[in-house]
N, C-alpha and C positions, 0 to 999 in steps of 0.2 A: 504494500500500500504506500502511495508517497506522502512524503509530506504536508502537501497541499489537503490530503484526508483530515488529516488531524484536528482542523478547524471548520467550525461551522461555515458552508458555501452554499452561493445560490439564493442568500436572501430566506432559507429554509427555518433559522434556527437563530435566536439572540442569543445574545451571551450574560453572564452573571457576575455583576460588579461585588465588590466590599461587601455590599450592604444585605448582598444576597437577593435582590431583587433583580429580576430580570430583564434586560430591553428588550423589547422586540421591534422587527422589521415591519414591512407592511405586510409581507407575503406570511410573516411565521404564523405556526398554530398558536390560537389563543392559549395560554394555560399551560402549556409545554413547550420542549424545547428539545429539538431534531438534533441530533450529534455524533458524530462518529466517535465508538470509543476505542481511541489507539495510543498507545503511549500514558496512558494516563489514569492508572484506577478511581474509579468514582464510586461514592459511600455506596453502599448494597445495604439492604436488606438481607434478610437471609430465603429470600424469595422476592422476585419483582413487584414494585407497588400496582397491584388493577387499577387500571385506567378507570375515570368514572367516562364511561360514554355515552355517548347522544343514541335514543334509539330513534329508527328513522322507521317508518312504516313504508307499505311498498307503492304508495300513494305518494307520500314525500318524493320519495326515490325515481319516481315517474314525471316528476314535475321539474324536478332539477335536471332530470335528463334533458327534457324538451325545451328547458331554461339554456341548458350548456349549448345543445343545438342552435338554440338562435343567439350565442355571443360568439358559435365560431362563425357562423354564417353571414354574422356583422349586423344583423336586424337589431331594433331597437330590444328594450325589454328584457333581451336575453344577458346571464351570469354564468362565469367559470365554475363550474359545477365545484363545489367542497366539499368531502367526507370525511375532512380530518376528524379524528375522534369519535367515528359515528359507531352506531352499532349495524350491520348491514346481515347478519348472521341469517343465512337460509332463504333471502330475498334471490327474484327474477331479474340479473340482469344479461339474459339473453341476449346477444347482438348489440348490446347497446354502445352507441359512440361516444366516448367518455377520456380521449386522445386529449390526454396535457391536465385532468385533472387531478385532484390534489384527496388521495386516500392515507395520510400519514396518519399512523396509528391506529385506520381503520381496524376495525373485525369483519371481514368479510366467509367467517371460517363456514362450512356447506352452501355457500350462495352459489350459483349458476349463473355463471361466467361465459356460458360457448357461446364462440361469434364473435365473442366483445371487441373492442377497439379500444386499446388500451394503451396505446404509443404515447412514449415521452410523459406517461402518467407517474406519478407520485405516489408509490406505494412504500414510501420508507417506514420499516419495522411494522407491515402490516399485517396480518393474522388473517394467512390465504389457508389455513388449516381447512382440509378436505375440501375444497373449493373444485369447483368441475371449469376448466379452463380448456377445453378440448378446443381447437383452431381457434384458439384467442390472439388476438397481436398483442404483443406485448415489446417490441422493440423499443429501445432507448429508455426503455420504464428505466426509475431509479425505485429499486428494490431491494437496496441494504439493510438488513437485518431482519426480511421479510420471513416471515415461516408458511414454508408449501407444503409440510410436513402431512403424506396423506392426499396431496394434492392430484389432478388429474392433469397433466396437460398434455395430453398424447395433442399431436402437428401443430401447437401452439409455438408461434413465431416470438421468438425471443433475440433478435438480431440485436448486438451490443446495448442489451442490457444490463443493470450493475446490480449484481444480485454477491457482493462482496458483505463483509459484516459490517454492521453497525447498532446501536442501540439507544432505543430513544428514551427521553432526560424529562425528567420535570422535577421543580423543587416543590423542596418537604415543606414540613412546618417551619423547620429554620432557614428554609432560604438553602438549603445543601441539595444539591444536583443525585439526583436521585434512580434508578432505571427504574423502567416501565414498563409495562405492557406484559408480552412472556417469555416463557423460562429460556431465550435464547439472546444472545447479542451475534453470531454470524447467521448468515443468511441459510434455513433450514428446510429442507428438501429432502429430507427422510422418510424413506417408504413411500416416496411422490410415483406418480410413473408419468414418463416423458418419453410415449414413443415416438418418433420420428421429429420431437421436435428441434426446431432451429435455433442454438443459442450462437451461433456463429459470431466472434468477436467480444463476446460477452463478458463482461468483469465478476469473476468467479472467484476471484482468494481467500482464502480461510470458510470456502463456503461448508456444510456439512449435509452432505449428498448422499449418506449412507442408505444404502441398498435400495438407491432408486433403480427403474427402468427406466435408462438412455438406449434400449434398443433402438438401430435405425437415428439415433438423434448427431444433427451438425452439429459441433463443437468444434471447429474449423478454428483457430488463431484464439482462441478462450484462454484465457490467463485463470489457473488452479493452481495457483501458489499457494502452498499449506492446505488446499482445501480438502476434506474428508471424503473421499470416494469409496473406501471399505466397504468389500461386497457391494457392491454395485453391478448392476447388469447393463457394458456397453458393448454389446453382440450387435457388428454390421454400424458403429458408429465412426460418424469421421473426426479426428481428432488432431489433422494434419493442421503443423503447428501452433498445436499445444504447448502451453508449458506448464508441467507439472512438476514444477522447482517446489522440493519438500513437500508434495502431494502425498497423502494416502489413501493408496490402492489393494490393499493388503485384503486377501482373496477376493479382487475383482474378475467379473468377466470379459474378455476381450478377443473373443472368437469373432475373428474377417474382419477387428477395428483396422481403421485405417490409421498409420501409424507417424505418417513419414514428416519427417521433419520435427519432430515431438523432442522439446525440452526436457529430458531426463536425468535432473541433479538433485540431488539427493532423494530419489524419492522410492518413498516404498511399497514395493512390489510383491511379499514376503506372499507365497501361494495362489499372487493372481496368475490367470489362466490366458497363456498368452499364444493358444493352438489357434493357428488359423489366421492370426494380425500379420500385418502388413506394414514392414519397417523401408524406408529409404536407406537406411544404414544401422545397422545394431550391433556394438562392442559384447557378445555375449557372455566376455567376461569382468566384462564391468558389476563392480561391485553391489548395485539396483538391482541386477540381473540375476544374483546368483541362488535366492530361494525362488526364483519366480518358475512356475511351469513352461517348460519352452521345450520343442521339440527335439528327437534326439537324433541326432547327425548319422546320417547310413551312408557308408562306401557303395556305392552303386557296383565296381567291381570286387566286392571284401565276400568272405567267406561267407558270411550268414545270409547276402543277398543273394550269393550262387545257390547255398544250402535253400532258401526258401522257394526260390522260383522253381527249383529239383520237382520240389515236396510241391508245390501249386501245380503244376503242370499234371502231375501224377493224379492230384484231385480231381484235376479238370476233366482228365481223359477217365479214369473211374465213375466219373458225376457222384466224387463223395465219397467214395466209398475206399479209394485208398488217398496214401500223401496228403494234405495239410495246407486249407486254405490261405492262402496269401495274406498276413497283414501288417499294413505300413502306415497304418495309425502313427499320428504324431513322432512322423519321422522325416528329417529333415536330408533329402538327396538333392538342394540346389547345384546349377550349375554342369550335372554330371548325364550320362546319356544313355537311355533307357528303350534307344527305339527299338521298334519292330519287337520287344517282351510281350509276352501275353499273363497279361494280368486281369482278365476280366473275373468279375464280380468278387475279385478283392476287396478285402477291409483297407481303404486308403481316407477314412474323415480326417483333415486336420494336416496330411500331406502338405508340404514344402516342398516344390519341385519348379522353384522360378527357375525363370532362365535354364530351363531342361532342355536336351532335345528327346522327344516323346513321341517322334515321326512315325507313320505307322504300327504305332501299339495298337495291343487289342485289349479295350477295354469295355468288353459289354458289361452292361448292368453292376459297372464296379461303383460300390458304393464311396465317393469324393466331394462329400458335404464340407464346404469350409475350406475346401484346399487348396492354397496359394501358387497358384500357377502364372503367374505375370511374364507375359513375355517367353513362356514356353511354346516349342514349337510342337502343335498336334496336328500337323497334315497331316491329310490322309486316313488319321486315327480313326480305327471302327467304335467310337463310343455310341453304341445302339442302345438304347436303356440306360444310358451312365446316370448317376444322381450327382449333382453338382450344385445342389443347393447354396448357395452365398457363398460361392466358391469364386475367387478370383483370380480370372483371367483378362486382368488387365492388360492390351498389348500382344495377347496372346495371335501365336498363325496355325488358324485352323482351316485352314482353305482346303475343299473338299474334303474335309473331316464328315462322317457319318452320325449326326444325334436322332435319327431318327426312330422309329418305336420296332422292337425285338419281337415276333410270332412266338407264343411261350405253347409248348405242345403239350397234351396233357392237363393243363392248369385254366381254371377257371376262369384269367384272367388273359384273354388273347390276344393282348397287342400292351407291351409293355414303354410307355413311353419315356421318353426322355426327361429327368426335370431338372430345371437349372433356376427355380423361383430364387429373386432376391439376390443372385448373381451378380458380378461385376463384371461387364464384358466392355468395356470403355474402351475405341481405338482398337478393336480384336479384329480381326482378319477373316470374317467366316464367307469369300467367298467362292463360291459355287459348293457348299456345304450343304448336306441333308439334315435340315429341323423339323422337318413335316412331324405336325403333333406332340412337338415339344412343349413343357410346359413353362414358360417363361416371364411369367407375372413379375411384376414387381423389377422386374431387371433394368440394369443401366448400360444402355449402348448408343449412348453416346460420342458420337464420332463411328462408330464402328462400319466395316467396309461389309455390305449383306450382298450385294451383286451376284444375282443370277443365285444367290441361295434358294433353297426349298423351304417356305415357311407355310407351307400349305396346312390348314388346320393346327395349325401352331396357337398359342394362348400367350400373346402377349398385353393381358389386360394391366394396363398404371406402368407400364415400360415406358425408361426414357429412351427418345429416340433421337435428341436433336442431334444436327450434323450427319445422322444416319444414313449411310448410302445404301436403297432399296430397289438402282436400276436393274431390272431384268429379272429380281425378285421373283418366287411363283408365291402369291398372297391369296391365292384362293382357299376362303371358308377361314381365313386367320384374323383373329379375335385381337383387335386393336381399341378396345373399351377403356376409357382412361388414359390412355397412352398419348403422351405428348411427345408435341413434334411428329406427327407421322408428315411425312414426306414423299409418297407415292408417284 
């Protein structure tokens, strides 16, 4: 936190002379006093003093709305909505536009938030306790010392928001600076879930995020300096430059995070699960590193890979019944080359094989959920059935590669398709490839080369496509529902 935190900013909060009485600005809350607490212990109680707050009915709440409405719209009559101090607890604010106004010390804890607009709003030290915030904006809020504890904000936009710690002040009977509100001073997001959303550039330090759901969420350039992530779940988050300087991560999840460029000092790792992430460069034996879960390194020509492919082959040709299915579970063969092996319907979730060359291997129906393939070369490759669930293949050449569905004989289920939901396939090379009936929801392919591919009956419903090249494509019967950017 810099220095410039230290002191009350923004016209937010007065200060407290000799005398213990208060100044205030124009803007500050009546009766309290907004302040970041850094540097500098203030009297406590041995529990924070309750706020006496304002209760507002959901009648008030509807009037201020339609007030705030016509002061942004410049009409006469109309006032900057204020909820400082209010009580707002299990109130309808549905959708409502409320960009820039002023909830310091609010209690907004089970109120109904989806929709809202809530940009550049003043929510310092507010009590969003179980609050439903599902695609809410929330961008530039200042949200210091706010508690989301419980909170909902699955695809709520939080683009540099300052959700770092703070706690807010009001004086005692003697005029002594006193904290307020609840049992927190940094910013609380415990047990929140925040699927997919956007906190990209966010001011996060000392925040305490313990075992939220960040699946799927941007945290892109987010500053988590000291802030608490322990057990937290950020499976398929991008986190590409981060800094989690003195961050705790200690048994976090980080399967297909995106890694690259991420600030790593001091910080600790102790059990978190790091199968499947995706680094621009990682010292594995840098000292961060060394209780964390991280994949273990295979000679692609060493004894045990000879001995295993033996024993898999023998399975294969047995169907089971003799030699010993293949698995390379959380094993790490970057860089080394594996073509033309037949490893189908191998245990490979969690695989490391950037920068492989993996040229006609046979991988039918080999199980590769999570397995970082960037940049690996799969031409040619039979993956008929593969599962490659938020497996990334960033960069990857799969040109003429085979994903399309396996005839399973015998088995009740006759056409084994391909799935690759939730994939990274950014700038990959699939073309003249067969994905006929692939399942590819959720996928990013963006930039990616599709030309004269087969997506025939293919399911790419919420796929990103921009930059997408889809000349000569075969798109018949393929399921582009959600999907941005199609470019046909």
């Amino acid at each position: 936190m810099s220095s410039g935190d230290k002191s009350m900013t923004d016209g937010k909060a007065g200060s407290a002379g000799k005398s213990g009485k208060t100044t205030r600005t124009r803007d500050s809350m009546p009766g309290t006093l907004a302040e970041q607490a850094t540097g500098h212990e203030f009297p406590r109680d041995d529990r924070p003093t309750s706020l006496r707050l304002r209760k507002l009915s959901q009648r008030d709440v509807d009037q201020m709305v339609q007030s705030h409405a016509q002061f942004e719209s410049g009409r006469t009559g109309g006032a900057r909505a204020s909820f400082a101090g209010c009580d707002l607890r299990y109130l309808d604010l549905k959708g409502v536009d409320l960009g820039g106004a002023d909830f310091t010390g609010a209690s907004l804890s089970h109120a109904d938030l989806r929709h809202a607009k809530l940009g550049s709003a003043n929510l310092f030290a507010c009590d969003l306790r179980h609050a439903d915030l599902r695609h809410a904006t929330l961008s530039r809020a200042d949200m210091r010392g706010a508690c989301l504890r419980g909170a909902n904000l699955t695809d709520a936009v939080l683009q540099e928001a300052d959700l770092r710690d703070g706690v807010l002040l009001k004086p005692d009977e003697r005029g002594n600076l006193v904290a307020s509100g609840f049992e927190t001073t940094s910013t609380d997001a415990a047990t929140a879930t925040a699927l997919r959303a956007d906190l990209s550039n966010a001011k996060m330090s000392n925040a305490f995020v313990v075992q939220t759901d960040l699946t799927d969420a941007n945290l892109r350039n987010v500053r988590l300096n000291r802030a608490d992530l322990s057990h937290a779940n950020l499976t398929g988050s991008n986190l590409e430059g981060a800094d989690l300087t003195e961050a705790n991560l200690t048994g976090a999840i980080l399967h297909g995070a995106v890694l690259y460029n991420v600030i790593f000092s001091n910080t600790q790792l102790a059990d978190a699960d790091l199968a499947g992430a995706a680094f621009s460069n990682m010292d594995r034996d840098a000292p961060q590193f060394r209780d964390a879960r991280l994949p273990k390194v295979l000679d692609a020509l060493g004894m045990e890979m000879r001995t295993m492919l033996i024993a898999h082959d023998a399975w294969i040709r047995s169907s089971g019944r003799q030699g010993q299915r293949a698995v390379l579970t959380r094993r790490d063969a970057s860089g080394q080359s594996l073509s033309g092996i037949n490893l189908s319907a191998a245990g490979m979730e969690f695989v490391v094989l950037t920068g492989c060359d993996l040229s006609r291997m046979e991988l039918l129906m080999s199980d590769m959920a999570f397995a970082d393939l960037r940049k690996s070369d799969l031409s040619q490759a039979d993956m008929r059935g593969v599962t490659l669930r938020r497996a990334n293949l960033t960069g990857a050449n799969l040109t003429g590669a085979r994903l399309g569905p396996i005839n399973i004989i015998g088995s009740n289920v006759q056409r084994w398709t391909a799935h690759l939901e939730h994939a990274r396939l950014a700038q990959a090379n699939f073309r003249g490839a067969d994905l006929s009936f692939a399942a590819m929801m959720h996928t990013d392919l963006t930039g990616a080369d599709l030309r004269d591919a087969n997506l025939r009956g293919a399911d790419l419903q919420d796929a990103i496509l921009t930059d997408a090249d889809l000349r000569g494509a075969d798109t018949r019967d393929t399921d582009f529902r959600g999907a941005q950017d199609v470019a046909l």
